[in-house]
C-alpha positions, 0 to 999 in steps of 0.5 A: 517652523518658518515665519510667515513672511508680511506683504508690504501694502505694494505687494498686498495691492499687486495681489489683489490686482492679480486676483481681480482678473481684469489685469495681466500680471505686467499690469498689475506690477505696474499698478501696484509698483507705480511704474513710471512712463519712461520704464520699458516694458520688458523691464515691467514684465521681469519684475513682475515675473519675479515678483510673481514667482515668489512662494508667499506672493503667489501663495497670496493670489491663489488664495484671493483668487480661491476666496474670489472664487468661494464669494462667487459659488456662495452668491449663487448658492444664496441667488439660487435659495431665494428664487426657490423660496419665491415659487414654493411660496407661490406654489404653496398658495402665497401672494406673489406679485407678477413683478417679483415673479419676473424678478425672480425670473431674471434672477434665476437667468443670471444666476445660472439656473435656466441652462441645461447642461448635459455631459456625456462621457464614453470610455472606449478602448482603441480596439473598439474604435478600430474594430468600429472604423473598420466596420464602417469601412467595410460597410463603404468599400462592400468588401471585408477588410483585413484583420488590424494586426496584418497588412495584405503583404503580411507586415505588422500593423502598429 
């Protein structure tokens, strides 16, 4: 069984500047690491590169990144609950101020819940494509085209 291997507070703060999202990996090493003015960058970006490379470093921003991510799906969840609590309240008959109607108006905006997602997916074979294009173009041309397998000199079609 291997140890775990302790990030120093350095290597703590670069993950967490990786994980925060507003800086590249080069910035968040230069952060972290208190990088000097004069340090050429392409130096920043190789040290930051190694660094990043490393399995318990970049194991620890995946997590943050991950947990960053949970917080997020969790918020909403809680924002989404509580809009749903405020209309059952009012539709059950409850005193509901136009205020907190509008506010939880907004908040159901901001959290997500007034977009309208519709995914369509289509599985189709190749065959049934092909077979489609050459419909329609036989519908364009007026005429009927050839099978897909054969050319009109009798070559294979691939």
């Amino acid at each position: 069984m291997s140890k775990e291997k302790k990030l120093t507070a350095k290597q703590q703060a670069f993950c967490r500047n990786v994980a925060s999202g507003k800086y590249s990996i080069t910035e968040s090493y230069a952060l972290a690491f208190e990088v000097g003015e004069s340090t050429k960058r392409s130096t920043v970006r190789t040290m930051a590169s190694r660094l990043y490379g490393l399995t318990h470093i970049r194991a620890m921003c995946d997590s943050l990144i991950k947990r960053k991510g949970d917080q997020i799906v969790s918020s909403a969840l809680s924002d989404r609950n509580r809009v749903l609590k405020l209309l059952r309240e009012a539709i059950d008959g409850a005193e509901v101020s136009t205020n907190q109607l509008r506010a939880s108006e907004i908040l159901a905006r901001a959290s997500g819940m007034f977009t309208d997602k519709l995914e369509v997916t289509q599985s189709r074979g190749a065959d049934d494509i092909a077979s489609e294009i050459r419909a329609r173009l036989a519908e364009l041309s007026g005429s009927d085209l050839l099978p897909a397998s054969e050319t009109s000199d009798g070559e294979q079609v691939h």
